[in-house]
N, C-alpha and C positions, 0 to 999 in steps of 0.2 A: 633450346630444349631445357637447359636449368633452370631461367624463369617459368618453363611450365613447371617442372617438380615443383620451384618452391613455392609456386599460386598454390598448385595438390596439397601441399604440407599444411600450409597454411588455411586454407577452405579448411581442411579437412580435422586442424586441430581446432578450430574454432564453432566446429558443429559436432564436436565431442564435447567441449565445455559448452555450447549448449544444452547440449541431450542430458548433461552428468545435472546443471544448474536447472532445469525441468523436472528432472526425476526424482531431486533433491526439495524442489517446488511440492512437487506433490506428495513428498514425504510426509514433510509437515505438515501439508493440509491435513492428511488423514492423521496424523497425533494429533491435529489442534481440534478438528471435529470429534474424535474419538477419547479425545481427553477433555479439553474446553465445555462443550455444549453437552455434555452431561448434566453438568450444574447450571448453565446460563447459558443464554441465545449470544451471538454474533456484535449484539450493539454495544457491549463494555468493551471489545476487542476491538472493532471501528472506530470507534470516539477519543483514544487516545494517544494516538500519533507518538508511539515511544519510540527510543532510539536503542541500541543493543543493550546499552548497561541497566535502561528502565524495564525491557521488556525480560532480560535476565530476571531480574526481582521478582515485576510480577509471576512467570513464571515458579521460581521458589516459593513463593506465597501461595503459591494454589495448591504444588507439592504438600507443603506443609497441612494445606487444610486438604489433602486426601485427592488430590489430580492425583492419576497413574499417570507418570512419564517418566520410563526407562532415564535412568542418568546419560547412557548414550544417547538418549532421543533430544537430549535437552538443546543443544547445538542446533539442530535439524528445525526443532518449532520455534527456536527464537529468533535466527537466519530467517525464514517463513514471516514471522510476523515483521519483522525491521522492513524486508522484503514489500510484502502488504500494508500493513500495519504501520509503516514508520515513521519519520517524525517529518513536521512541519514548518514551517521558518513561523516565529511570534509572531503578532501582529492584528490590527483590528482587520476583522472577516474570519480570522481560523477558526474562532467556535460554530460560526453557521455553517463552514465549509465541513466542518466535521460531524456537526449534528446535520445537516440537513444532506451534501452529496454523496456522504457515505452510505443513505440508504440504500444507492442502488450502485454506487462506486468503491471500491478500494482505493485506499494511498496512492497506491503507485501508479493509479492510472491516474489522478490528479497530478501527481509528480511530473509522470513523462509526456505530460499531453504541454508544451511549449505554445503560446498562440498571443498575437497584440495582442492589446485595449480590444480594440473594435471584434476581433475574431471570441476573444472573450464573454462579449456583449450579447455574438449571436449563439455564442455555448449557451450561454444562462439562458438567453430567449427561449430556443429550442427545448431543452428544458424544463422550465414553465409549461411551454407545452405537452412535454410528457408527466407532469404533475408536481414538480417543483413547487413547492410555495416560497416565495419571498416577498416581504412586503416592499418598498421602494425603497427605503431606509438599506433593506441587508439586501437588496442586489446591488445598491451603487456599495456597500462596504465589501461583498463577494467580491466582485467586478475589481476595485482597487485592491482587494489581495490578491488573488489569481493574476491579474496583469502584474503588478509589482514584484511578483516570487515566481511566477511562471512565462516570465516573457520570451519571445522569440528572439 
């Protein structure tokens, strides 16, 4: 019977810090649309792969040039973008990877998506298929970064 309470505890703290890191998710969506894309669209926020201290700035920078966001909010949209937004290991491929799967991808599902060489190969295909352009040059460079920083 205690190892069921502590599964309960346990399940149960754990789809709290979901629900709180959701709700906190979609916090900042709505400051970074409600803030953000008043002045610009989505593609300066996709294309640069920052990490908390870059995305801290750029947010200061935007404040300064007249972004409304609450100084309490400032936490919530920069968690958000690191979250989405965030950064990418160096290397040849991350500039196509960023100009080109961002148009219909966020970061972090490039992040969490784990797959070989070859499972890689059928991503990009598939892809293509849905309107991807790469010339052969930046699929085999795609292909070695995504496998190289993304492997299973």
């Amino acid at each position: 019977m205690k190892w069921l309470w502590a599964w309960f505890t346990v399940c149960s703290a754990a789809a709290v810090f979901t629900i709180a890191n959701v709700q906190d998710d979609e916090r900042g969506e709505r400051i970074m649309n409600a803030s953000c894309t008043t002045c610009h669209d989505l593609r300066p926020i996709q294309t640069q792969a920052l990490d908390e201290e870059g995305w801290t700035k750029v947010v200061g920078t935007m404040i300064a040039k007249g972004a409304e966001v609450q100084k309490a909010e400032i936490p919530l949209v920069v968690e958000y973008l690191v979250r989405r937004h965030g950064p990418l290991p160096d290397g040849p491929g991350k500039e196509i990877v960023l100009n080109k799967c961002t148009v219909c991808h966020d970061l972090k599902r490039v992040r969490q998506h784990l797959a070989s060489p070859e499972e890689w190969a059928d991503t990009l295909n598939a892809m293509m298929n849905e309107g991807l352009v790469l010339s052969d040059e930046e699929f085999v460079a795609v292909l070695r970064y995504l496998a190289r920083n993304f492997r299973q």
